[in-house]
N, C-alpha and C positions, 0 to 999 in steps of 0.2 A: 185309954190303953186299947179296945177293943172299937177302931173306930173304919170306919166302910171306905173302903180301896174311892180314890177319884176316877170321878165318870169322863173317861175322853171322849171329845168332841166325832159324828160319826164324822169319817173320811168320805171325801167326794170321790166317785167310783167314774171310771171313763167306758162309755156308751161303747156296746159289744158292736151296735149297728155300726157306729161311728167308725170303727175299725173294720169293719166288714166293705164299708164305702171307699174308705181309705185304698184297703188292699186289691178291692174286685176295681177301682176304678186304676191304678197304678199298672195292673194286670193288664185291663183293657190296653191303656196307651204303648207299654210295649209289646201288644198284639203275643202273647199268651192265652188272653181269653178275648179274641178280639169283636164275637158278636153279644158276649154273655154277660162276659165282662162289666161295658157301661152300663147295661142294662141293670144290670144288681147295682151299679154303684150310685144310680140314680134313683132307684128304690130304700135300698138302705140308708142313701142320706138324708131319703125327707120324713123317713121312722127316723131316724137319730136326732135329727133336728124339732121331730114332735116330742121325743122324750128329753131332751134336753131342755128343752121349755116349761114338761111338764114335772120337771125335777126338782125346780125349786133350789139348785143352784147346788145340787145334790148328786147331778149327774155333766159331765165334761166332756170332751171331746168335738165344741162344736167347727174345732177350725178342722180338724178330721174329717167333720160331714161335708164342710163346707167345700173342701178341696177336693173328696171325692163326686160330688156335685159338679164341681169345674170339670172334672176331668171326664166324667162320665158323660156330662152335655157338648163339651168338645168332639168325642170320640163317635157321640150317636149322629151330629152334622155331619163330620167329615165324613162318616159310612156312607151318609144321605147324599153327599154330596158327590163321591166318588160311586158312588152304583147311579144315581143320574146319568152320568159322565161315560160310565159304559155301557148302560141302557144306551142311548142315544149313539154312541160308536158301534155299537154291536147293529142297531138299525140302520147304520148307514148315514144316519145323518150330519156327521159329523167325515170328514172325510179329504184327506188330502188334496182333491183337485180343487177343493174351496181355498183352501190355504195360500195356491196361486194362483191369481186368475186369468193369467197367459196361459197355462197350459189346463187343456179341456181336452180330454175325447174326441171331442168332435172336430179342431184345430189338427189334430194329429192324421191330415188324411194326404200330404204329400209324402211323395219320396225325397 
């Protein structure tokens, strides 16, 4: 008659990091947080990704880390690779009269 309530099994809890990766990497890509953004989301997903290993199948979330991982290494290339692109225009080196190479400066001396 007096006998002790069943024990339920703990629930598997999803990794705070994991959601933090998630949102700051989402952020990033549509340029809301567009330098801070990848940066958090590439941090929080390799914490999410350590405590989800070190969970013991206790903690979830890894496709969460994993996506914000995608997105946040996407977003830190393309930055890298568009401030290259205007480093380099900004010096001149990049420059319209390369584009054709009939018309030069120096070509343009008749009337």
């Amino acid at each position: 008659m007096n006998q002790p309530y069943a024990q339920l099994p703990p629930t598997p809890r999803t990794s705070v990091a994991a959601t933090i990766s998630l949102i700051t990497g989402i952020l990033g890509f549509v340029q809301i947080l567009p330098v801070i953004g990848p940066i958090a989301a590439v941090i929080a997903g390799h914490i999410a990704k350590g405590e989800i290993k070190r969970g013991g199948g206790m903690v979830t979330g890894n496709g969460m880390a994993t996506t914000g991982l995608i997105l946040g290494y996407v977003m830190i290339a393309l930055g890298l690779c568009l401030t290259c692109i205007f480093v380099l225009a900004f010096a001149g080196l990049i420059t319209l009269p390369f584009a054709f190479p009939g018309i030069t400066p120096s070509s343009n001396t008749g009337y």
